[in-house]
N, C-alpha and C positions, 0 to 999 in steps of 0.2 A: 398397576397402571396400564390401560390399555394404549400403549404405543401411535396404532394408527390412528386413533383420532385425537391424541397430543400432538404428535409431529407435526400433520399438514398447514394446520394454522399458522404454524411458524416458521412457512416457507417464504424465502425472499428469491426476487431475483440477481439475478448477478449476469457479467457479461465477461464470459470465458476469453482468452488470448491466444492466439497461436503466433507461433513468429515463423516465417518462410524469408528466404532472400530475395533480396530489391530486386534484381535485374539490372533493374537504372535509377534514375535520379525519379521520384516522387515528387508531383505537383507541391508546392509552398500550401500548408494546412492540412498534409495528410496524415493518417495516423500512424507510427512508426517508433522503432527501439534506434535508439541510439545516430549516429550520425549527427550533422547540425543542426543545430534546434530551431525552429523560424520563429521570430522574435520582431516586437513594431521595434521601430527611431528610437533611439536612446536608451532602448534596455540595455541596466545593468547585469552583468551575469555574477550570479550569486556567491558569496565567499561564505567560511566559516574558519570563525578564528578559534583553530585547533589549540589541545594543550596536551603535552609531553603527560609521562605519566607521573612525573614526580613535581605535576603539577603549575611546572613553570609555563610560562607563555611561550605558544607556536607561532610559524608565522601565519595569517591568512592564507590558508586553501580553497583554490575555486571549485564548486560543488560537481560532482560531474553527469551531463544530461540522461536520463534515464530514458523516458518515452514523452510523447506526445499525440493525444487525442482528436480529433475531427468530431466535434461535440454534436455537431449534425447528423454522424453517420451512428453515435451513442445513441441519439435521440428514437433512431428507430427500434433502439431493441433496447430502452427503457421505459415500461412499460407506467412505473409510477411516477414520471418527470421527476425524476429526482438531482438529473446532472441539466447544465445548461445547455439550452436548445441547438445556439447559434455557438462559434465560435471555437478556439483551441485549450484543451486543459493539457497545462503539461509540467514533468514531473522532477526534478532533482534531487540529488545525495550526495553526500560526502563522503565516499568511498574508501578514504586512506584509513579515516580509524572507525568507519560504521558503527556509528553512536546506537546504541540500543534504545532511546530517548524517556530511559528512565531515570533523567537528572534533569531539571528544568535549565542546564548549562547546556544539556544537547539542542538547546531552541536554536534554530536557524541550522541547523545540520539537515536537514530535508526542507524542500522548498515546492507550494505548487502554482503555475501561476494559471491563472485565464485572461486567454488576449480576446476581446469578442468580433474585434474586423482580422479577420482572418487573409482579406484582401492586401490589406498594408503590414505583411507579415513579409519577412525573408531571412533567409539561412546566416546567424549569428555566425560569426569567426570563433573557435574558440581562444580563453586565453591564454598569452606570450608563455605564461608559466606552469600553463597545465600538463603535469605528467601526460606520456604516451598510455598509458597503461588506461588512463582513465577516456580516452576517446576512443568512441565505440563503431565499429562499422553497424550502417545502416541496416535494418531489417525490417520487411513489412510487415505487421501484423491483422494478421484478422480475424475476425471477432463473432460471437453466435450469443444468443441469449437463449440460458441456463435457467433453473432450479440453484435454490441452494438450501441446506436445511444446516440450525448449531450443532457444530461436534459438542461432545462428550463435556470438556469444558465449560463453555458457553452455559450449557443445555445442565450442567448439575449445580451453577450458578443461579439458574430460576428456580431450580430445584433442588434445592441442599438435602430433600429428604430422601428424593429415590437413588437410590445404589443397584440397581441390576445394571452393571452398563455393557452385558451381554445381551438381554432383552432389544436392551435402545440401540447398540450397534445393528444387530439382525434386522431390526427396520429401516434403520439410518439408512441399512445398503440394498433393501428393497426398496424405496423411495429414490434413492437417487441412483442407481444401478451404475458407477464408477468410484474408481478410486481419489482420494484428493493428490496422488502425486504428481508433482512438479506441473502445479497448475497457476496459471497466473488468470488475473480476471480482476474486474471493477465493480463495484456495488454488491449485494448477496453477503450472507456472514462469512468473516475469514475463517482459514485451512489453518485452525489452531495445534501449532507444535508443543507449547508450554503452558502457558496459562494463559485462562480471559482474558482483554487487552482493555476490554471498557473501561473500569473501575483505574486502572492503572493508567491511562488517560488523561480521565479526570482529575485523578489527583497530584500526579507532575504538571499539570498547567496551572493547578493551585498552587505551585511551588513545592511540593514534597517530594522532596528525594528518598527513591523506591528501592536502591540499591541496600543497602540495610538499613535503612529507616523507617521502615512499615512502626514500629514498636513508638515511634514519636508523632506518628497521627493524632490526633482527638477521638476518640474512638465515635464520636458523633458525625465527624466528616467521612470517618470511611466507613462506616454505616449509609450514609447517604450515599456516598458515591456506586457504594457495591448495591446500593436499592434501585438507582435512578439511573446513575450512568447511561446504562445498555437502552434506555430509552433517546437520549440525548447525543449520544454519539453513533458514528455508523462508518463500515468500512467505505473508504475512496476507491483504495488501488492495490493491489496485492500481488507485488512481482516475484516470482519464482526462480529458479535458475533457467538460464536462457544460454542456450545451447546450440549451435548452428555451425555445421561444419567442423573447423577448426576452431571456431571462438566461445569460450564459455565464461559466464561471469555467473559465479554463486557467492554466495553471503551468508560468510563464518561457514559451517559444517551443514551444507543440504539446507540450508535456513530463507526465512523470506525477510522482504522488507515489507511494512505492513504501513500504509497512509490514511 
């Protein structure tokens, strides 16, 4: 297989993250990690009704604010309109037991919303009962628009047949001349640690629980979904571990959350 002219085609964009400290308080609508989330009149802030391991019922835990976007400021380094022009996209998770969301029970453990007046937005209170652990000091983010090309994963998914994946790395990393570590970014294919995520997807919204349940699919839906998915689905948001000073929040062992 000739590599360079497989690869290129199958480049997307993506829009890299860096996080730096605030200074001060950021205008209501800017793009940022953690701190208060700006939110219209009446938002509710997101719960997930947690469950012990042995199954019994937790109580509601409120999800805790991850980041939020200035869809105007995405807009200029998205090249395909693929996010919304005007407005704020922003992000949430439920922290205490970080659902891996391959049980269609982890539904509502990650949350994204878009508020599109960005003007009648202001800094939510967090809630009465939210762990300290989970409120985040603020942090600026800013943001460059990237290349991205599918890892190894991804990339032997379209192609069950080829195995050199010495060949494909050696291009992989003359096309995109860095490393994927601890990168966060939006749009562009994700920084796959374990397996594809399309197919797996698709089939927990279908209801199929992925944890050992693959053996109880139909073997015609996951046929479809491992055919079709990677068309149909596509990365949001992919937060890394975020690091700043004193403060670090990672997920599970060097791991990401993937939207």
């Amino acid at each position: 297989m000739d590599w360079r002219q497989v690869l290129p085609p199958l480049c997307r964009s993506r829009i890299e993250t860096r996080f730096a400290p605030a200074g001060e308080d950021l205008p209501a609508g800017s793009s940022k990690f953690g701190g208060r989330p700006d939110v219209p009149a009446g938002f509710v802030w997101p719960v997930f009704e947690t469950k012990t391991f042995d199954g019994e019922e937790g109580k509601p835990r409120p999800l805790a604010f991850l980041a939020q976007f200035d869809c105007a400021r995405l807009a200029e380094l998205d090249p395909e309109g693929l996010l919304p022009r005007t407005g704020l996209l922003s992000f949430f998770y439920e922290l205490g037991s970080q659902r891996w969301g391959y049980d269609p029970k982890d539904k509502g453990s990650a949350r994204v919303y878009w508020f599109e007046d960005i003007s009648a937005l202001s800094a939510a209170n967090f809630p009465v009962d939210m762990e300290e652990d989970f409120k985040f000091p603020m942090v600026k983010i800013k943001m460059d628009s990237k290349y991205s090309y599918p890892s190894w994963q991804d990339f032997s998914e379209m192609f069950p047949d080829e195995k050199d994946y010495d060949a494909f790395d050696l291009v992989w990393n003359e096309l995109t001349d860095e490393t994927p570590e601890n990168r966060s970014q939006l749009l562009g294919w994700p920084d796959v640690i374990q397996n594809s995520m399309f197919a797996e997807c698709d089939l927990v919204t279908q209801g199929y629980y992925l944890g050992n349940g693959w053996v109880k699919i139909p073997k015609e839906v996951r046929q479809q979904a491992e055919e079709t998915a990677r068309d149909r689905w596509m990365l949001l948001f992919q937060l890394d571990t975020v690091e700043l000073g004193d403060f670090e929040l990672m997920f599970g062992d060097c791991g990401h959350i993937y939207f």
